[in-house]
C-alpha positions in Angstrom: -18.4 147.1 -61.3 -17.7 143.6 -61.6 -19.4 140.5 -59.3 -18.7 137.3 -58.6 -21.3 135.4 -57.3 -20.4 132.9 -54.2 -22.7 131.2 -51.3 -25.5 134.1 -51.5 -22.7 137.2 -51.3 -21.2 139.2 -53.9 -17.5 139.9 -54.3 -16.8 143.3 -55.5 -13.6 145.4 -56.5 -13.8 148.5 -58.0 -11.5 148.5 -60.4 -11.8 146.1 -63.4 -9.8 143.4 -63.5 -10.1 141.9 -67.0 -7.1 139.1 -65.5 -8.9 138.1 -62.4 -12.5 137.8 -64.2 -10.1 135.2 -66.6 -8.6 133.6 -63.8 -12.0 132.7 -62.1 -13.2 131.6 -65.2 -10.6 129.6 -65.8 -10.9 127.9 -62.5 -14.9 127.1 -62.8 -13.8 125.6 -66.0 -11.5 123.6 -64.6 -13.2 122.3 -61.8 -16.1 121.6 -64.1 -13.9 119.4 -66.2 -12.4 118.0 -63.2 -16.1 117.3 -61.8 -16.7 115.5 -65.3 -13.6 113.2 -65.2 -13.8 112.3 -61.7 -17.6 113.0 -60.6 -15.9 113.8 -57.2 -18.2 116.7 -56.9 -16.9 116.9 -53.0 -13.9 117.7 -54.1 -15.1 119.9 -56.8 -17.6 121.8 -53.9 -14.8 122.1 -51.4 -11.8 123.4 -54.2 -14.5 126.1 -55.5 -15.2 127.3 -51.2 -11.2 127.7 -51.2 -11.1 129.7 -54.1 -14.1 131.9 -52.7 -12.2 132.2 -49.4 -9.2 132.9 -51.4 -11.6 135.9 -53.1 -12.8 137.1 -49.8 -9.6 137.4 -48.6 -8.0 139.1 -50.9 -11.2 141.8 -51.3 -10.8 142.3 -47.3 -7.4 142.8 -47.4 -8.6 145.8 -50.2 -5.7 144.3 -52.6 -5.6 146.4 -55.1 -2.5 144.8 -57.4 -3.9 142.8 -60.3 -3.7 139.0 -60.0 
């Protein structure tokens, strides 16, 4: 079962996504880098919350589809 780790809660599915571990990879990468280049880390914080609401959202709603 994959996790992904976010304010204290983890997000499961329980089917493997090999795409969506990629995609929120991808996306902590990217606000790393984007941290580094701007030092905006507010804006870094409150990007990563929406992406974790996003997550949330999308394991309530029991989506099963692949990203």
């Amino acid at each position: 079962m994959a996790r992904l780790h976010g304010g204290g809660r983890h997000l499961r599915r329980t089917v493997p996504d090999p795409h969506g571990d990629r995609l929120a990879l991808a996306v902590v990468r990217g606000l790393l880098l984007d941290l580094l280049a701007t030092g905006d880390r507010d804006g870094a914080d409150r990007a990563f919350t929406e992406f974790l609401a996003l997550l949330r959202a999308r394991e309530r709603a029991d989506v099963t589809a692949r990203w």
